[in-house]
C-alpha atoms as one frame of an Amber mdcrd trajectory, in Angstrom:
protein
   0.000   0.000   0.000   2.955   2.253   0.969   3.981   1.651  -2.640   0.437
   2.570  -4.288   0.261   6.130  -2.250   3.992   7.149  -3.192   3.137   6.382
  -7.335   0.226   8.231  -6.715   1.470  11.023  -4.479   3.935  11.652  -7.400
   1.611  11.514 -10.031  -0.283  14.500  -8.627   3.261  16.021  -8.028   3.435
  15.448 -11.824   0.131  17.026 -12.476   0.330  20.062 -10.277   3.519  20.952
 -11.851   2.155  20.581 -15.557  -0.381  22.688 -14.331   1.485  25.302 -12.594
   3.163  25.302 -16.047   0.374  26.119 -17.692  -1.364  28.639 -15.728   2.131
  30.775 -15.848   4.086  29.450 -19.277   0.801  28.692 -21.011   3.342  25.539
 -21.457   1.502  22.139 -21.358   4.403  19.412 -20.540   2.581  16.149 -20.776
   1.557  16.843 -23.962   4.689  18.289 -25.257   6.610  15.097 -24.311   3.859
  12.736 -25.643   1.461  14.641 -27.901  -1.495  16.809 -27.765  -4.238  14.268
 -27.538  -1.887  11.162 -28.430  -3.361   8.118 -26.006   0.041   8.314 -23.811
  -1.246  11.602 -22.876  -4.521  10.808 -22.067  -3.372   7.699 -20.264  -1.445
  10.203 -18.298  -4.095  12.340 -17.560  -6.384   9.569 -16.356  -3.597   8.195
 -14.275  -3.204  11.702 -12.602  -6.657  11.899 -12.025  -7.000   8.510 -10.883
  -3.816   9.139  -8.273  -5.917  12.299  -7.254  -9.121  10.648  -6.432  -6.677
   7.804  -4.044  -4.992  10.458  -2.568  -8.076  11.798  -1.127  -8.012   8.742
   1.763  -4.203   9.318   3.081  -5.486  13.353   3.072  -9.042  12.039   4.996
  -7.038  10.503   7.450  -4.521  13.260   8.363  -6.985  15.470   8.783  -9.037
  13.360  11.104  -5.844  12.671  13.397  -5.394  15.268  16.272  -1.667  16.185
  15.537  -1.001  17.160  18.999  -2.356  14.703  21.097  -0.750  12.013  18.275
   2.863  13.830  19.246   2.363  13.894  22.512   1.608  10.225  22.417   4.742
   9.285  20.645   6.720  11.616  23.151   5.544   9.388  26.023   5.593   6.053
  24.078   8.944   5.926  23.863
């Protein structure tokens, strides 16, 4: 599982950057490396939406845990 959230953490790494690149470059990477509209690139916009929509449970989570009352926990665990 650890493996599955870091492919998809930097998938959306991958997309936010494309799209920072496009709001300020009006540069679209994905497609310049594979294509405008080739499959590749739509196979790597599904993917980054995909890794988006699993990313949403890891983010669920951390917001759910009570960050300090979970330090202070591991303070006097140890």
């Amino acid at each position: 599982m650890k493996t599955v959230n870091l492919i998809t953490l930097l998938l959306v790494i991958v997309g936010a950057v494309n799209w920072g690149l496009v709001g300020a470059l009006d540069f679209n990477l994905v497609a310049a490396l594979f294509g405008d509209g080739s499959a590749i690139t739509r196979g790597v916009y599904i993917l980054v939406g995909l890794s988006g929509l699993w990313q949403l449970a890891p983010f669920a989570r951390a917001l759910r845990i009570d960050e300090p009352r979970a330090e202070a926990g591991r303070r006097f665990a140890r």
